[in-house]
C-alpha positions as CSV (number, residue, x, y, z in Angstrom):
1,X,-4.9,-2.2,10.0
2,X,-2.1,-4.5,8.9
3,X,1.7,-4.5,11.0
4,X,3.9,-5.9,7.8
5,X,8.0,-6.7,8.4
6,X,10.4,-6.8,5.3
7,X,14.1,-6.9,5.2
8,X,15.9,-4.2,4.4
9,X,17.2,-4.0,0.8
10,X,14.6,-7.2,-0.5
11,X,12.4,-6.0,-3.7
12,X,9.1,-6.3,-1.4
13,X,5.9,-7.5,-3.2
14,X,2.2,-7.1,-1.8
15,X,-1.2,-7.7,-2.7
16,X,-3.6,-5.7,-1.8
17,X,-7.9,-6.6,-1.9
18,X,-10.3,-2.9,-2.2
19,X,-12.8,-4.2,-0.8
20,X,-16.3,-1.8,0.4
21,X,-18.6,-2.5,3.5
22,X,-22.0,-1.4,3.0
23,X,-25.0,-2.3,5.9
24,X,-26.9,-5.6,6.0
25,X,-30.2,-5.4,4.0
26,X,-31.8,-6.2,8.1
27,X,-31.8,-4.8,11.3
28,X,-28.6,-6.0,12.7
29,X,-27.0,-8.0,10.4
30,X,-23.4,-8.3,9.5
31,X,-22.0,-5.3,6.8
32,X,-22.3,-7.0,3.1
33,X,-18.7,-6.6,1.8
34,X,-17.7,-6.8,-2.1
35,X,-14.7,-6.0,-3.9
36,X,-14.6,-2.4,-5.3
37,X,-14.2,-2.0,-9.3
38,X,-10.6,-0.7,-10.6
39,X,-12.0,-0.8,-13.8
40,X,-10.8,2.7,-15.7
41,X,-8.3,5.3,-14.3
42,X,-8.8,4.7,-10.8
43,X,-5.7,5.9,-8.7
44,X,-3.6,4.3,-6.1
45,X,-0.9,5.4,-3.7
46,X,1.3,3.8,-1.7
47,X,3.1,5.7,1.3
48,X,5.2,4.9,4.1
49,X,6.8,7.6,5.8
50,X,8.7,7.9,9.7
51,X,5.7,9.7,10.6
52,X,2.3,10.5,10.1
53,X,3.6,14.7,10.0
54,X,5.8,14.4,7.4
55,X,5.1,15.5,3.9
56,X,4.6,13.1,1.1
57,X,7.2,14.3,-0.8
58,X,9.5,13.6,2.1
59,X,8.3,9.6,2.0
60,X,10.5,6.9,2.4
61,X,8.3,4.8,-0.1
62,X,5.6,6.9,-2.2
63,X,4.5,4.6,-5.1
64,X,1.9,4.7,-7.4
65,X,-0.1,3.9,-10.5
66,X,1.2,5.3,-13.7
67,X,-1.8,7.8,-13.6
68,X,0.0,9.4,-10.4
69,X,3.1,9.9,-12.1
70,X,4.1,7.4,-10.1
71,X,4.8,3.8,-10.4
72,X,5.2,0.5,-8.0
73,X,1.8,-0.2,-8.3
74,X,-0.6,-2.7,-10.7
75,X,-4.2,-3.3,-10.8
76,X,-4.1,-7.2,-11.0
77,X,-7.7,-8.0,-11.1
78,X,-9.6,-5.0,-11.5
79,X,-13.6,-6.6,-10.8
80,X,-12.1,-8.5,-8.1
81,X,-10.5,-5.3,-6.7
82,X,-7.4,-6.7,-6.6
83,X,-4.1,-4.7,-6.7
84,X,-0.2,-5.0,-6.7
85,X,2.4,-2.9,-5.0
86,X,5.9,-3.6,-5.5
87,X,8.7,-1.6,-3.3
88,X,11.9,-1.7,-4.9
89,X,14.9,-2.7,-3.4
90,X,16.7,0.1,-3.5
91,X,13.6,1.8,-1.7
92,X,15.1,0.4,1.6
93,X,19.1,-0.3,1.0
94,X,20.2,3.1,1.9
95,X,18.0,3.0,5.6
96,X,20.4,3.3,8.9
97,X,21.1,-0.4,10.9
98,X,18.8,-1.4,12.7
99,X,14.9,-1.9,12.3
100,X,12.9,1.3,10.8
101,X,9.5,1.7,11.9
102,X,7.2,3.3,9.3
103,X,3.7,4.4,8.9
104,X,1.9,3.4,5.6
105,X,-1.1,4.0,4.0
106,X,-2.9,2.4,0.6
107,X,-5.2,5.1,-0.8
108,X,-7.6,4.4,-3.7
109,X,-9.2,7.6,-5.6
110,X,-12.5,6.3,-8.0
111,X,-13.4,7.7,-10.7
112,X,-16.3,9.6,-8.9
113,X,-14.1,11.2,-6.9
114,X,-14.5,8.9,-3.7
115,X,-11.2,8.9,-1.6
116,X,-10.6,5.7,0.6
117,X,-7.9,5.0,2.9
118,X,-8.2,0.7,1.9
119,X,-5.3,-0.5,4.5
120,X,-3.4,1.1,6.9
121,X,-0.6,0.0,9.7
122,X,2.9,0.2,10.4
123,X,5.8,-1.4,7.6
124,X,8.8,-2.7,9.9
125,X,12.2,-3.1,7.9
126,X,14.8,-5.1,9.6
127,X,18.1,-5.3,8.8
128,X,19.6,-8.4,6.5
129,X,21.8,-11.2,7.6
130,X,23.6,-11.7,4.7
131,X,25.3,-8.4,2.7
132,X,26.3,-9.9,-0.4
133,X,23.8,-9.2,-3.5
134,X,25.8,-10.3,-6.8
């Protein structure tokens, strides 16, 4: 679970690592973790809403792969499970002064039909010093 700040109004990149835990081959050894494969139409969701209740369609940020019919997000490295979401600018401009606290979720959907909740936390925007943007 990852607590992230960002300024409201910035264009907001992050990168995100799918990565899978599976047991230790012995008796009490450490999870073996690798990188999950994006290869193909895997889907992948970005949300942050006010709270965990609200529908997604009510979202402040709901972002996607092109195969949601969304977009904001790119598979950068698909065998290194790699991925790119990008919140627009204008996905935070219009929020009320002060800092918004969110809850967000990445969710990955395979191609077998395995849903995963990769990363989780709460998204911080705070408000900007300087007002000007041209």
């Amino acid at each position: 679970m990852a607590h992230l700040t960002a300024k409201k109004g910035d264009t907001i990149p992050l990168e995100i690592a799918m990565n899978r835990s599976t047991p230790g081959e012995l008796p009490h050894s450490a999870p073996i973790t690798a990188p999950v494969d994006l290869s193909g139409s895997v889907k992948i969701w970005f949300t942050a809403k006010r709270s965990f209740a609200d529908a997604d369609d009510d979202a402040v940020i709901r972002l996607g792969t092109v195969n949601t019919g969304l977009a904001g997000v790119t598979v950068t490295d698909a065998l290194d499970g790699r991925a790119r979401v990008v919140i627009p600018s204008e996905a935070t401009d219009a929020l009320e002064a002060g800092t918004v606290f969110l809850v967000y979720d990445v969710q990955l959907l395979e191609l077998d039909g395995t849903l995963t909740t990769v990363d989780s936390g709460r998204l911080a925007i705070v408000d900007q010093v300087t007002a000007a943007t041209t």
